[in-house]
MARTI-474791 format. One record per residue: residue number from 1; x, y, z of N, C-alpha, C in turn. Coordinates in pm, whole numbers. Last residue first. Example, Ala and Ser with C-alpha at 12.3 -4.5 7.8 and 13.67 -1.06 7.14 Angstrom:
% MARTI-474791
+------+--------+--------+--------+--------+--------+--------+--------+--------+--------+
! tiba !   n.px !   n.py !   n.pz !  ca.px !  ca.py !  ca.pz !   c.px !   c.py !   c.pz !
+------+--------+--------+--------+--------+--------+--------+--------+--------+--------+
!    2 !   1285 !   -225 !    708 !   1367 !   -106 !    714 !   1290 !      3 !    787 !
!    1 !   1319 !   -569 !    780 !   1230 !   -450 !    780 !   1320 !   -330 !    780 !
+------+--------+--------+--------+--------+--------+--------+--------+--------+--------+
//
This chain:
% MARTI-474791
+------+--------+--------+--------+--------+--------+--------+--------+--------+--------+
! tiba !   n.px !   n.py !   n.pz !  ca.px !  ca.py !  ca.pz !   c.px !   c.py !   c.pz !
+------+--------+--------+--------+--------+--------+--------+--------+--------+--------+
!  188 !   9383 !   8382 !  10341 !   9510 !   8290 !  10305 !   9513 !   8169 !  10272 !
!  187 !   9178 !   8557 !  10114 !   9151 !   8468 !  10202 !   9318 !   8362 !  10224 !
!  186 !   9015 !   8871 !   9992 !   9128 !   8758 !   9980 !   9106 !   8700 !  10101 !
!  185 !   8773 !   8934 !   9787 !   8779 !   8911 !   9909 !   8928 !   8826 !   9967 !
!  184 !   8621 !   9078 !   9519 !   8744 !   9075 !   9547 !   8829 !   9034 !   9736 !
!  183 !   8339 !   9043 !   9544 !   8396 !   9141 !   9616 !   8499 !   9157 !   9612 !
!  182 !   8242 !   8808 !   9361 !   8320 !   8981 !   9297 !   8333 !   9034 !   9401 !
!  181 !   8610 !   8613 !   9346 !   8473 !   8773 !   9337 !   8372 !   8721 !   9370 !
!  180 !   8887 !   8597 !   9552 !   8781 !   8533 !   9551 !   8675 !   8701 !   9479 !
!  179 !   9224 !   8512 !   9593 !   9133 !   8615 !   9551 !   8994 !   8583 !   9514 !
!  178 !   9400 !   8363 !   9776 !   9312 !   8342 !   9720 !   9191 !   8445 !   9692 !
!  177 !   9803 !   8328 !   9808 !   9688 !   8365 !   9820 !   9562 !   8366 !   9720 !
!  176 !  10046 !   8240 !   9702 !   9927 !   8132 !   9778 !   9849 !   8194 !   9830 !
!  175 !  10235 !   8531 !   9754 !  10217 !   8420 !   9731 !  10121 !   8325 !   9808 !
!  174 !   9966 !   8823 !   9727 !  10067 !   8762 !   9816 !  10076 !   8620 !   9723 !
!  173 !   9909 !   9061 !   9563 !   9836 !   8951 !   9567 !   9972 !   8847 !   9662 !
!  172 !   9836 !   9407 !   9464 !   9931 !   9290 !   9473 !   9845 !   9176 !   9539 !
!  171 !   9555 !   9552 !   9303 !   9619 !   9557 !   9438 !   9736 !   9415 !   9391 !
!  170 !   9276 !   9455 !   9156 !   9384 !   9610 !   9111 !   9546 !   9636 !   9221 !
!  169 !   9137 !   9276 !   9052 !   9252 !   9247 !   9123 !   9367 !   9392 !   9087 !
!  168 !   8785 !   9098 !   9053 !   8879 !   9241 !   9013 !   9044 !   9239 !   9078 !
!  167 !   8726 !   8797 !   8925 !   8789 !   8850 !   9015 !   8868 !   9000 !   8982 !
!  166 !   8618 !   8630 !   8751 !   8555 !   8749 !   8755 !   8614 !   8808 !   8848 !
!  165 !   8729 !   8345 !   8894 !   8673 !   8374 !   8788 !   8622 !   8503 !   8820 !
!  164 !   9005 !   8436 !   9152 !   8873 !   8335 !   9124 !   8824 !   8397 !   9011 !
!  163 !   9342 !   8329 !   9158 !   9234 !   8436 !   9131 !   9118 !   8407 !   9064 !
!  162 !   9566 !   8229 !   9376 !   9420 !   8206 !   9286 !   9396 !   8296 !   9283 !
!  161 !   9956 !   8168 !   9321 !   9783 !   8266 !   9386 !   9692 !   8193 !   9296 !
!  160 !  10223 !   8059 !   9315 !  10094 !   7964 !   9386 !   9959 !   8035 !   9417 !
!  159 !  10364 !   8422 !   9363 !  10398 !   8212 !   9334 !  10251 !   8171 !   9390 !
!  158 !  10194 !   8684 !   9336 !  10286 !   8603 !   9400 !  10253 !   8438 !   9345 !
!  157 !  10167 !   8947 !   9118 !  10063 !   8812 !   9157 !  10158 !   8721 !   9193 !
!  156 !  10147 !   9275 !   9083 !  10273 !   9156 !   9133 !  10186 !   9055 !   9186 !
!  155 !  10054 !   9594 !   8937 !   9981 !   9444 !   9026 !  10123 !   9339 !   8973 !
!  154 !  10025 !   9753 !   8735 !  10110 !   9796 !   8830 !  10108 !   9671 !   8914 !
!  153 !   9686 !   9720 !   8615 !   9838 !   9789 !   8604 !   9905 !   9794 !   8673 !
!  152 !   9458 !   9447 !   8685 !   9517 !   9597 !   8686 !   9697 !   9637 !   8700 !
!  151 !   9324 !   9167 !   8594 !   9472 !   9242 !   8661 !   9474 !   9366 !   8593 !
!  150 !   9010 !   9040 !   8610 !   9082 !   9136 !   8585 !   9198 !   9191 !   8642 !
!  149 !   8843 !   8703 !   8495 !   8940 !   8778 !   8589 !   8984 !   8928 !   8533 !
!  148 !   8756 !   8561 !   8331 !   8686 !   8678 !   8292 !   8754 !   8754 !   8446 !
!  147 !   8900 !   8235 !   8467 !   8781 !   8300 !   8376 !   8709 !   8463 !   8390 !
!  146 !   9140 !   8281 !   8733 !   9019 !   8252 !   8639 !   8965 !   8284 !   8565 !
!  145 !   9467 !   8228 !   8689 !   9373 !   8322 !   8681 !   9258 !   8274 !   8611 !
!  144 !   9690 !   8018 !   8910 !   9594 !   8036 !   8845 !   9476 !   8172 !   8822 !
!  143 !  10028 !   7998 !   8917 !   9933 !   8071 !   8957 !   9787 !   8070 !   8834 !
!  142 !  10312 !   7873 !   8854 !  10231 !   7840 !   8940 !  10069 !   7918 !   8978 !
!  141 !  10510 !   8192 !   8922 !  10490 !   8071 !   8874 !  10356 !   8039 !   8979 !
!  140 !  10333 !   8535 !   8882 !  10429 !   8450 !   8898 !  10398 !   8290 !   8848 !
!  139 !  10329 !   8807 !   8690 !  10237 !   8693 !   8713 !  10325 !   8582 !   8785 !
!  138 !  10320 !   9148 !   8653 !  10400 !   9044 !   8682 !  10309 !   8941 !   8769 !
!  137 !  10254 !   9434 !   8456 !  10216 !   9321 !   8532 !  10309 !   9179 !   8542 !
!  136 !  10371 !   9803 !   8445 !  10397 !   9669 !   8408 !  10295 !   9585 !   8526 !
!  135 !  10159 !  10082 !   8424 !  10259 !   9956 !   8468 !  10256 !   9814 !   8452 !
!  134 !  10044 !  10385 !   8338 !  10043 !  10248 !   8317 !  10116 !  10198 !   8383 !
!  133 !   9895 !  10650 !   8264 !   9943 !  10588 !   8429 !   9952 !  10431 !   8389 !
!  132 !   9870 !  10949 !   8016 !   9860 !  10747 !   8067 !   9935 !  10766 !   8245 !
!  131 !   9611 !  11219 !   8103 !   9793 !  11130 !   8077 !   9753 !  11017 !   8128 !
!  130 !   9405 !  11394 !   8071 !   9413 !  11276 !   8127 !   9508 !  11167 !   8002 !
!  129 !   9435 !  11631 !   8133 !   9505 !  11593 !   7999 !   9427 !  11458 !   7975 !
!  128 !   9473 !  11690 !   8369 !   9357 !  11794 !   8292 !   9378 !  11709 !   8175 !
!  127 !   9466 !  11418 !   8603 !   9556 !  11495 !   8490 !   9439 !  11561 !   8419 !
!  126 !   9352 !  11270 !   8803 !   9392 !  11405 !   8819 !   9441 !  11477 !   8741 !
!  125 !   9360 !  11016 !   8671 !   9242 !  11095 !   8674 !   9276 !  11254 !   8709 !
!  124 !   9556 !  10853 !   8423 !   9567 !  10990 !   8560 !   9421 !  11056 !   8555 !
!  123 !   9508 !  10579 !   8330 !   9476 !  10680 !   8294 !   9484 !  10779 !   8423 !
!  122 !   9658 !  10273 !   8194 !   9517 !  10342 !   8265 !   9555 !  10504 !   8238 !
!  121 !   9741 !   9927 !   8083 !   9734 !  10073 !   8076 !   9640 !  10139 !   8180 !
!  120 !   9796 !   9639 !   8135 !   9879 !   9733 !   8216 !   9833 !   9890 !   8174 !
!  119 !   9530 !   9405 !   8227 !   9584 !   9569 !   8147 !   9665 !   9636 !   8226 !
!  118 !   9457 !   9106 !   8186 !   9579 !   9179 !   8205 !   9569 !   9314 !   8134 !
!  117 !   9141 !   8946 !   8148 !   9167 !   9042 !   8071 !   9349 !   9108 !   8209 !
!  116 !   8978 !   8637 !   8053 !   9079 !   8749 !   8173 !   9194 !   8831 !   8050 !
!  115 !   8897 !   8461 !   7850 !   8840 !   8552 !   7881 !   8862 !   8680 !   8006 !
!  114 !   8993 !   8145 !   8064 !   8948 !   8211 !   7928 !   8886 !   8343 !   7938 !
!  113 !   9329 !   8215 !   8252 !   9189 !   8119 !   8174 !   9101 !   8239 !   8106 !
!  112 !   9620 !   8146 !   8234 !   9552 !   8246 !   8237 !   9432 !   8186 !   8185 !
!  111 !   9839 !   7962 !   8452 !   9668 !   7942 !   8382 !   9646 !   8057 !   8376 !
!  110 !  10152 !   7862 !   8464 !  10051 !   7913 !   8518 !   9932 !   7910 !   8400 !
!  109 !  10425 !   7746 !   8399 !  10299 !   7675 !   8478 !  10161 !   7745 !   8545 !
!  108 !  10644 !   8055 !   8493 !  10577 !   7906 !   8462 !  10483 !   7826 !   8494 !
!  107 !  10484 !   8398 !   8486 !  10614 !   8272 !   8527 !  10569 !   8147 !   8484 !
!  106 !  10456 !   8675 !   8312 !  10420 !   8509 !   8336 !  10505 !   8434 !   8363 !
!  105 !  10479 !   8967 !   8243 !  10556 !   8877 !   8267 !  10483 !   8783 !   8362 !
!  104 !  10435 !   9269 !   7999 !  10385 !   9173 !   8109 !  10482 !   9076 !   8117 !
!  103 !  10573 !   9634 !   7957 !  10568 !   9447 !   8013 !  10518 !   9354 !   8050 !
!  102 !  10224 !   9809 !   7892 !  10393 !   9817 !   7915 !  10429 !   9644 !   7960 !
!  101 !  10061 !   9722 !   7704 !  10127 !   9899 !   7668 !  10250 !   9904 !   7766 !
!  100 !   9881 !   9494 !   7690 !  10043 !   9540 !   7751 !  10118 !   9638 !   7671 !
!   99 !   9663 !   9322 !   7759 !   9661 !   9459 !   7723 !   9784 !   9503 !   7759 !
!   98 !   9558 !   9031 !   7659 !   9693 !   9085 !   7730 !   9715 !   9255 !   7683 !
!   97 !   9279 !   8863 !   7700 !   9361 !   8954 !   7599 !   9437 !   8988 !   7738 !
!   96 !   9104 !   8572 !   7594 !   9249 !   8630 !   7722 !   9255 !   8759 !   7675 !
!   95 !   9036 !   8377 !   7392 !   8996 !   8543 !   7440 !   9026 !   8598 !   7565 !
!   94 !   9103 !   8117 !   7556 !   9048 !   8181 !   7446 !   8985 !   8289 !   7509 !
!   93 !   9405 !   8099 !   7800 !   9268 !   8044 !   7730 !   9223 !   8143 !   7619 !
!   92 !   9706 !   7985 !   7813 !   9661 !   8078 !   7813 !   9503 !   8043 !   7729 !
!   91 !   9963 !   7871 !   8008 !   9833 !   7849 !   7938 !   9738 !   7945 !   7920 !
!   90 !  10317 !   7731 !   8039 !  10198 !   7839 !   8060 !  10021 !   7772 !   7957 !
!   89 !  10577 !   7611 !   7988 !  10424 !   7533 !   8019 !  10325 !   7648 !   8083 !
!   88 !  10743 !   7857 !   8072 !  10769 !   7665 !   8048 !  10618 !   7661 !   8088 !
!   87 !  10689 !   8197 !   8025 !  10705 !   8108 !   8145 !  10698 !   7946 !   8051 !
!   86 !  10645 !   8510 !   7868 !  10590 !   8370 !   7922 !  10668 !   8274 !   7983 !
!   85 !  10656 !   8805 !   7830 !  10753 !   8749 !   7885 !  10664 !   8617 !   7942 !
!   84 !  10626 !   9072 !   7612 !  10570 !   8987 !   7647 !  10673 !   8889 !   7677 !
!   83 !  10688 !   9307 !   7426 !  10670 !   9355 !   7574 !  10590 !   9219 !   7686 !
!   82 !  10638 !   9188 !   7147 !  10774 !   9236 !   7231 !  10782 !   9291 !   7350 !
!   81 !  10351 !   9200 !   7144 !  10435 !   9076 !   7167 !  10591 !   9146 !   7255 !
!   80 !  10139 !   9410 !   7252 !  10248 !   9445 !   7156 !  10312 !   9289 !   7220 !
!   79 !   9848 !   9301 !   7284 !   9866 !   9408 !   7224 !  10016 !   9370 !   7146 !
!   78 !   9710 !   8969 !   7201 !   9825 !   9067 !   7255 !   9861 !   9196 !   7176 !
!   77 !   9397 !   8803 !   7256 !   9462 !   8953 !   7181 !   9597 !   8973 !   7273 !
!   76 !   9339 !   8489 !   7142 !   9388 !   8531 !   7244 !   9430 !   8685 !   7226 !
!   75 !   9212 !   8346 !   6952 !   9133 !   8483 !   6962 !   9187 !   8519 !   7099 !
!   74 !   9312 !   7953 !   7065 !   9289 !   8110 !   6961 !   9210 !   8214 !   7034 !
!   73 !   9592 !   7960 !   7317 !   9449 !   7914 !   7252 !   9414 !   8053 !   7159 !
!   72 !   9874 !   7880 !   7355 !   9817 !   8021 !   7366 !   9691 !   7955 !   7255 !
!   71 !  10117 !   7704 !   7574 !   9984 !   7653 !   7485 !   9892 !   7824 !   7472 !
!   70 !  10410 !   7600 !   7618 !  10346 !   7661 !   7647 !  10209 !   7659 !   7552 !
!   69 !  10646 !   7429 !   7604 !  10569 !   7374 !   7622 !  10455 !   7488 !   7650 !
!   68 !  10948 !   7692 !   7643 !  10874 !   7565 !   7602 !  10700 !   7501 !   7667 !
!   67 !  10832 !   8053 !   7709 !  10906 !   7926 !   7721 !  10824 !   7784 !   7661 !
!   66 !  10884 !   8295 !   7492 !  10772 !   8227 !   7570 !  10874 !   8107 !   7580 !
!   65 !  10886 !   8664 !   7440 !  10980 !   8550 !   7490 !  10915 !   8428 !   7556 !
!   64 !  10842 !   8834 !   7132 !  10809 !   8766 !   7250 !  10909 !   8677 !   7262 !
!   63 !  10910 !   8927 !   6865 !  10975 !   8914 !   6990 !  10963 !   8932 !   7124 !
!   62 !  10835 !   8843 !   6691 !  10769 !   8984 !   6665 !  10863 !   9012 !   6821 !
!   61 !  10843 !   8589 !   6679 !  10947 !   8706 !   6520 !  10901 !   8806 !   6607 !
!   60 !  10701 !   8510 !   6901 !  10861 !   8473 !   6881 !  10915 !   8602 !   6813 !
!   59 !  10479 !   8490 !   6713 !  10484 !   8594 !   6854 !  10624 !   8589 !   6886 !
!   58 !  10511 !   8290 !   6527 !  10520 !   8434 !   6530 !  10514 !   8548 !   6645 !
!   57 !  10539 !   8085 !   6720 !  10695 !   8128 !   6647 !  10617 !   8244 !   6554 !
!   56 !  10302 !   8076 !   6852 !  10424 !   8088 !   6915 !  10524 !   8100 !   6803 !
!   55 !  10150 !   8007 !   6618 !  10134 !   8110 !   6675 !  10230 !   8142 !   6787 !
!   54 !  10258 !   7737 !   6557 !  10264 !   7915 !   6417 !  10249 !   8016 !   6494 !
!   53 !  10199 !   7578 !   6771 !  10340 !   7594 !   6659 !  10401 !   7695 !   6625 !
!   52 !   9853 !   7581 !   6738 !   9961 !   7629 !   6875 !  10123 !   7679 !   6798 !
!   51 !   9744 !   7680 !   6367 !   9837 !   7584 !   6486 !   9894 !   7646 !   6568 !
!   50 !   9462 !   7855 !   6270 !   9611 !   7864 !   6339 !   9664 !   7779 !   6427 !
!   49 !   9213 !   7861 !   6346 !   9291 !   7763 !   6255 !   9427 !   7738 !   6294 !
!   48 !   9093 !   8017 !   6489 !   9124 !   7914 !   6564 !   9161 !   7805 !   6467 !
!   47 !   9348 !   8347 !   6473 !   9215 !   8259 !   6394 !   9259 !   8110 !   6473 !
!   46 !   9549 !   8513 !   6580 !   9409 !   8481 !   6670 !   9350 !   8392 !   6601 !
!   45 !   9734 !   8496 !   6374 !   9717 !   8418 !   6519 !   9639 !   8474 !   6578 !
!   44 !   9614 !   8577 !   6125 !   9706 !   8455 !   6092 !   9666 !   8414 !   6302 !
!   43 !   9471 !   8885 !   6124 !   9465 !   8799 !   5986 !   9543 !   8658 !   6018 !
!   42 !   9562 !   8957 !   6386 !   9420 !   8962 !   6351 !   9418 !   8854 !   6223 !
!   41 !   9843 !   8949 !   6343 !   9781 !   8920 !   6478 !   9590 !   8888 !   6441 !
!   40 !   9901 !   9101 !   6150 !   9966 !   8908 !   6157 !   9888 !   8898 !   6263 !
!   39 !   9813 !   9331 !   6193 !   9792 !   9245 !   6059 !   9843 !   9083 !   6066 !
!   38 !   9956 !   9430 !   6382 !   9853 !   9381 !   6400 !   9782 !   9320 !   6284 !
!   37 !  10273 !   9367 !   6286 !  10211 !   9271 !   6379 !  10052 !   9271 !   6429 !
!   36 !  10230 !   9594 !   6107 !  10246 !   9427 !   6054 !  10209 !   9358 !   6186 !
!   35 !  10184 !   9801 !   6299 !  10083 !   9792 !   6161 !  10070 !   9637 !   6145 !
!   34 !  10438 !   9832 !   6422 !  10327 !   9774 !   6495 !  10211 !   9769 !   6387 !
!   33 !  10598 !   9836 !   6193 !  10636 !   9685 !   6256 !  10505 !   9694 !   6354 !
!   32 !  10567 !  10118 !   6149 !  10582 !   9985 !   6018 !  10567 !   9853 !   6104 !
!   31 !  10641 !  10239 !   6339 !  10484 !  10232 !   6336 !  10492 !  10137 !   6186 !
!   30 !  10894 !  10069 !   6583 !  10817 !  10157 !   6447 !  10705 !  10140 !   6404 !
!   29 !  10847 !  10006 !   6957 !  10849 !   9949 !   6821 !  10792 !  10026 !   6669 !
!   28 !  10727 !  10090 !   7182 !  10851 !  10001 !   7158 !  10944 !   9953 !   7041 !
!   27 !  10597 !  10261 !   7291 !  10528 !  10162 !   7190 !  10623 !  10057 !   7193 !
!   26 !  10593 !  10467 !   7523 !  10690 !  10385 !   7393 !  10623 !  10290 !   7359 !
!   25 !  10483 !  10703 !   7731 !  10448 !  10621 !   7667 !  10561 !  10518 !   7532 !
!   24 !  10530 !  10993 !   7769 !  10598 !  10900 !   7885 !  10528 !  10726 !   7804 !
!   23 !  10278 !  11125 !   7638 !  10391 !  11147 !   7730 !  10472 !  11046 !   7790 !
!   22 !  10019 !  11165 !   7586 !  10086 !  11051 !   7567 !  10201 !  11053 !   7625 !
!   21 !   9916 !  11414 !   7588 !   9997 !  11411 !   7462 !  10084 !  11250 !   7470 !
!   20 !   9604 !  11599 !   7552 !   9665 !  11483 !   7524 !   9743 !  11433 !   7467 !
!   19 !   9441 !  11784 !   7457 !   9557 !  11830 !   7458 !   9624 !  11711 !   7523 !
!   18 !   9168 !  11742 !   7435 !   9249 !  11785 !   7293 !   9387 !  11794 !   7375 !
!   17 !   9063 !  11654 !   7648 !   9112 !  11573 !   7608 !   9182 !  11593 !   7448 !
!   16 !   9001 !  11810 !   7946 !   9070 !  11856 !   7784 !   9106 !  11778 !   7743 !
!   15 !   8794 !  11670 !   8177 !   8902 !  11633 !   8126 !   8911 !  11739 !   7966 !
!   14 !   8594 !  11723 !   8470 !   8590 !  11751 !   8290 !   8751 !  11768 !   8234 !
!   13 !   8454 !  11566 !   8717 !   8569 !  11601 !   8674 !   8530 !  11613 !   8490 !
!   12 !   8147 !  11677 !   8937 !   8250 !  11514 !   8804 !   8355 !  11627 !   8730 !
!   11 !   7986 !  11673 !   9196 !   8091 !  11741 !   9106 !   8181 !  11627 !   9021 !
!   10 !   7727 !  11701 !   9361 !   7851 !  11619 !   9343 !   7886 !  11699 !   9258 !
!    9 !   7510 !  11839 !   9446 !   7611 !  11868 !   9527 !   7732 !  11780 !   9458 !
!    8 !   7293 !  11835 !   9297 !   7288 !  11777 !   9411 !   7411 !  11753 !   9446 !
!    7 !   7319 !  12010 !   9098 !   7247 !  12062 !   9169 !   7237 !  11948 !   9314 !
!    6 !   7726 !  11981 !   9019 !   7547 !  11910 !   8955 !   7510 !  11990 !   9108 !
!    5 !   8016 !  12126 !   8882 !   7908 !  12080 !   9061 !   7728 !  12086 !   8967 !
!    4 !   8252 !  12048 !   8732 !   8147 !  12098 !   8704 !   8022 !  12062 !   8824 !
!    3 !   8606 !  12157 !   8659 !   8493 !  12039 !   8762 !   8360 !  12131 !   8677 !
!    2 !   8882 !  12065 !   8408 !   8767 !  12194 !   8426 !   8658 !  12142 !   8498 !
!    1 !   9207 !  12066 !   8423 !   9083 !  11992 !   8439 !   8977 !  12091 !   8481 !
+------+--------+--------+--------+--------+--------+--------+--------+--------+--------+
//
């Protein structure tokens, strides 16, 4: 990593980003099968034609695991299905996206609402390379995420949490606790 000090004393980090090698990363899946699933994903289940039905039994083929009664509204983005673990009666709103470069997992009966974004990827700031730093997200039962919410990588959202609309949430989250934005303020 190469710093560079500005005339008023700060200094910003300069990343080699030619030499980026992904390292420690799996897709999970041949670059034939992640091509088709984003071709089934863009062209058949995000469109708000697409029956609830079709779009769970292709996320199914591609091998997701979603439990009964669950409801995934259109222009929902999942990166890779097969790294996707839903819950009996989940909900997931329009334009959710599930950024899951590594596992996510949804317990039952929970609300991802519209427009919350789950990313398990990120990025080593300290790396000259700047190498992935990803982790899995785990959602428990029972838990509501509001509207245009953000779960960060590595984050365990206990049984019964709120997470208020626009809520940053880079940290764990106790069960029945209430994440409130945008200060991100929890409250028992």
């Amino acid at each position: 990593m190469v710093t560079h000090a500005f005339g008023n004393g700060a200094v910003a980090n300069r990343f080699d980003l030619s030499g980026f090698t992904g390292e420690g990363y799996d897709k999970g899946r041949s670059i034939p099968v992640q091509i088709l699933w984003l071709a089934v994903s863009r062209l058949i289940v995000r469109k708000w034609w697409c029956p609830n039905a079709l779009r769970i039994a292709l996320l199914r083929a591609f091998g997701a695991t979603i439990g009964a009664g669950t409801i995934i509204r259109s222009d929902v983005k999942i990166h890779w299905p097969w790294k996707l673990t839903l819950g009996s009666h989940c909900w997931i709103g329009e334009e959710a996206w599930i950024l899951n470069l590594e596992p996510v997992t949804i317990g039952a009966n929970t609300c991802i609402s519209q427009a919350a974004l789950l990313c398990t990827g990120s990025h080593a700031r300290r790396s000259a390379t700047f190498e992935f730093d990803n982790g899995p997200i785990v959602v428990g039962n029972s838990v509501w995420v509001g509207a245009r919410a953000t779960i960060l990588r590595g984050v365990d959202i206990g049984d019964g949490a709120t997470l208020g609309a626009t809520a940053l949430v880079p940290h764990d989250v106790k069960s029945g606790e209430v994440v409130l934005a945008p200060k991100g303020v929890s409250q028992p």
